[in-house]
Each structure stands twice: as structure tokens, then as C-alpha cells.
N, C-alpha and C positions, 0 to 999 in steps of 0.2 A: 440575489445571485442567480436565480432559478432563470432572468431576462436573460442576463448575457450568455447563460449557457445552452437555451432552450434549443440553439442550432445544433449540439452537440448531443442529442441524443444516441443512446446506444441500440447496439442489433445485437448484443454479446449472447450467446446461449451455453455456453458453459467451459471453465477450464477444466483438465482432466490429468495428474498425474498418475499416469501408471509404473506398478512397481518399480519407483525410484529408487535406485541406488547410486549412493555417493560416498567415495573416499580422499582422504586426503592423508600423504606419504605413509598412504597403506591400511590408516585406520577407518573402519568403517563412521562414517554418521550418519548415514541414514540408510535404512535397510528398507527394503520392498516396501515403500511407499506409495499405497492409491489414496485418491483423492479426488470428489469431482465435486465441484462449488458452478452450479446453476446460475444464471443470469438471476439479479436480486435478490442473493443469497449472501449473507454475512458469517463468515465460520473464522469461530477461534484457531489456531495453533498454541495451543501449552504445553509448559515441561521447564523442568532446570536450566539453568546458564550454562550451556555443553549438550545440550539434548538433540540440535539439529532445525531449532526450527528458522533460526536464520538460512542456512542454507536449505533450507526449505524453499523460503520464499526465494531464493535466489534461481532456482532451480527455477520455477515457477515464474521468473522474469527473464529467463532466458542469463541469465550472468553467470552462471556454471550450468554448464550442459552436463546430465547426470552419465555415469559411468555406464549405468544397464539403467531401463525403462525409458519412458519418453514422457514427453511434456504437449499435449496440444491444448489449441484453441479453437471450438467451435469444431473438432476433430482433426484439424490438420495442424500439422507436427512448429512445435516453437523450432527453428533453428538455430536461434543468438539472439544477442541482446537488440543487434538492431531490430530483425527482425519483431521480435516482441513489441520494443519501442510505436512502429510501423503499423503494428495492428493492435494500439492503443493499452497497450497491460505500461502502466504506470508503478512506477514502485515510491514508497517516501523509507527510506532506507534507516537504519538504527547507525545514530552519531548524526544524523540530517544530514550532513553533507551541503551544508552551504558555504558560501561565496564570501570568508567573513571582510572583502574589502569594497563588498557591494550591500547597498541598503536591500533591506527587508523584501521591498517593493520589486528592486530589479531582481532578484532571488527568483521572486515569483514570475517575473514576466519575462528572463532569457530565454527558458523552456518554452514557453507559448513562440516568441520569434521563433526559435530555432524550429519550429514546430509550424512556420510558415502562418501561422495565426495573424493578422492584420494590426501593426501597432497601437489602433486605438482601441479595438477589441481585446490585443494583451494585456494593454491598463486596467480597464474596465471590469475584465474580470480578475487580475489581481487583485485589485483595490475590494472589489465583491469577497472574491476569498478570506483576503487578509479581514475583513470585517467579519464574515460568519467564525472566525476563531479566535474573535475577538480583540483586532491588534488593527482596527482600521484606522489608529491614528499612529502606529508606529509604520508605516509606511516609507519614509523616509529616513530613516533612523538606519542604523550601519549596525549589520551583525553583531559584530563586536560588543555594541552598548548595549545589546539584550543581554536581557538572563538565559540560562539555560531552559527552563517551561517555554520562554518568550520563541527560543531560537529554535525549541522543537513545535512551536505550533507555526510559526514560518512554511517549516518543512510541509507540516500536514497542507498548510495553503494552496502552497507551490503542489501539491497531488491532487489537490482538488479541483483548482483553476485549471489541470490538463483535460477534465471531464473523461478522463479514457474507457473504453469497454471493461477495465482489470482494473483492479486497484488492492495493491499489494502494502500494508503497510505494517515496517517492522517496530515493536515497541511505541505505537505513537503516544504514547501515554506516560510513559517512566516518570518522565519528571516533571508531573501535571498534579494539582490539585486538586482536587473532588471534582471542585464549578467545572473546570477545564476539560476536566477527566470524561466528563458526562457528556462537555459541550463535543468532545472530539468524538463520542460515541455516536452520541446522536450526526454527527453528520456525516459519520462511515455509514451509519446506517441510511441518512439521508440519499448516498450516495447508490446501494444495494434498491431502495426502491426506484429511484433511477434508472435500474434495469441494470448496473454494471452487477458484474463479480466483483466480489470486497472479502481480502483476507485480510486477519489481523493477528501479528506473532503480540502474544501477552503473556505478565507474571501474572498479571493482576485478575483476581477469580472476580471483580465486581464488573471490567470489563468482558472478560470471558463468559460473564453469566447472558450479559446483554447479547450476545449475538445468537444466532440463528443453531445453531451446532460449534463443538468442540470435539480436536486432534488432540488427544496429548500425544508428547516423543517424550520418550524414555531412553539416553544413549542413543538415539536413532530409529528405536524402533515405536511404531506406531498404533495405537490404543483410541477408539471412540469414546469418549464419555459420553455424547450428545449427539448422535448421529443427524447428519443432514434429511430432512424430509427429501423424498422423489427420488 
């Protein structure tokens, strides 16, 4: 995988949210949120089911623009999702969010087209993807016939074949096995030495132990366990 991506190097030096604030019909979820994850830097988000750290990362890919605070990259300000998209922050989103009337394969390689990417190079690194998580013979295979682990490491694929500066992923793990669990670890963090930023929202403390630093949210509000170095 490391061939076809080696043109995709990153320049990212750091995402930064400042005291973000976020509500929705009035309730607060995320209150004065900072945060700044360094180019090849892996940090947890934890906390409960209701705590805010999806809209965390959402905040963080530009998909709700926060109420008060800002979001930049590299220092200058996210404006929207395109925007984000534009300047490579990638997200692999909780539910995956795939295509279930397209195989595994095209899953992974619409984004690369629509991303101007060269059709044999979108294969190529598809087909690379789908093999680092283990699924380089379900390639052809239809959403649909996967299992749920199956259909969430798809997703991770399809984030990693984009090679982006950001790489935002929520829950990549829920519904993964140990092997899996490990293997999707190890290749967020593959990604972190890459040089991208790599967030990852987690229940799971054996994921969360692995990375670099740990956010918990409580209700919204935000707590270090593991503070990032630098």
C-alpha cells in the first residue's frame, strides 16, 4: 500500500479546535472545547453514548460548523465541509456510511474518482486498502453480503485509500474483534506516522490506551486523561 500512496504524502502540521461550542435545539453538547492534534499524532476522544464526541469530530470535519469557537487547519479557519474535504481532513464516519448497492471495491474507489484521483491509481489503491484490513478478496462482493465488522472495515479502507492530511475516524472499531481491532489500530497509527493527524472517537480503553493522548467528554464537557506531548 505504502507504493501506491507514496505520491500522497502529507504537509499537515496541526488541527486546532478552539473553545468549541456546540448546541443543538438549545442543548448544550459540547462546551469550550480546545484541542490541537499535531501532524503524526494519534489522540483518543472518550466518554459515554451522549457525551459529544461524535459531534466532536464533526465539528473537526467541517460537517457542523460549531456555535462559538473555531476549527482550523494548519491555522486557518475550516469553513464547511467542502472546504475541509479540499484540504484533505477525511472522516470514516460511525454507521460507515456505505453504498450498500455497490461492491466493497467501488465503496472504496468513488471517493478517490470523485477526488480527481486517475482510475487505475483509484483501483490500485483500493484494492491495497481493502487488503491492509484485511478484506483483499471481498472486493467484489456487494455491501449487503458483508457482515457488520466486514462493512465497518470497508469504511476504514475507503479512509485510508484517500491518504488525506486529517483523518478523523468515528468508532472504527465497535464492531471488530480483537485481530481486527488491533489490525485497525495499528493502521491509524500507521497513518499518524505518515505525518497525517488521526483522531479516533472510542468506548473501547484497549483502543484508547494505544494512541498517543486521550480527551474524555463528559455531557460535553472536556477532561485530559493523557494529554498530547508538544
Amino acid at each position: 500500500m505504502s507504493e501506491v500512496r507514496a505520491t500522497t504524502a502529507v504537509a499537515a502540521q496541526g488541527l486546532s479546535g478552539r473553545s468549541i461550542a456546540v448546541a443543538f435545539d438549545g442543548r448544550e453538547v459540547l462546551a469550550d472545547v480546545d484541542v490541537q492534534v499535531r501532524a503524526g499524532q494519534l489522540l483518543a476522544v472518550t466518554g459515554p453514548s451522549g457525551a459529544g464526541k461524535t459531534t466532536l469530530l464533526w465539528a473537526l470535519a467541517g460537517l457542523r460548523l460549531p456555535d462559538s469557537g473555531s476549527v482550523e487547519l494548519d491555522g486557518a479557519p475550516l469553513t464547511s465541509r467542502d472546504d475541509a474535504s479540499a484540504r484533505g481532513v477525511v472522516i470514516v464516519p460511525q454507521g460507515n456510511a456505505l453504498a450498500t448497492v455497490l461492491t466493497a471495491g467501488e465503496n472504496v474507489v468513488v471517493p478517490l474518482l470523485a477526488a480527481g484521483v486517475d482510475p487505475e491509481h483509484a483501483r490500485a489503491a483500493a484494492a491495497a486498502a481493502l487488503e491492509s484490513v484485511g478484506l483483499g478478496q471481498s472486493g467484489h462482493q456487494l455491501v449487503e453480503e458483508l457482515s457488520g465488522g466486514q462493512q465497518q472495515r470497508v469504511a476504514v479502507a475507503r479512509g485510508l485509500a484517500q491518504a488525506g492530511r486529517v483523518l478523523l475516524a468515528d468508532e472504527p472499531t465497535s464492531e471488530l474483534d480483537a485481530v481486527n481491532r488491533a489490525r485497525v489500530v495499528e493502521l491509524l497509527r500507521g497513518e499518524a506516522e505518515r505525518g497525517a493527524v488521526v483522531v479516533m472517537a472510542t468506548h473501547d480503553p484497549e483502543a484508547a490506551a494505544a494512541c498517543d493522548g486521550e480527551l474524555h467528554l463528559d455531557a460535553g464537557v472536556p477532561q485530559w486523561v493523557r494529554p498530547l506531548s508538544g
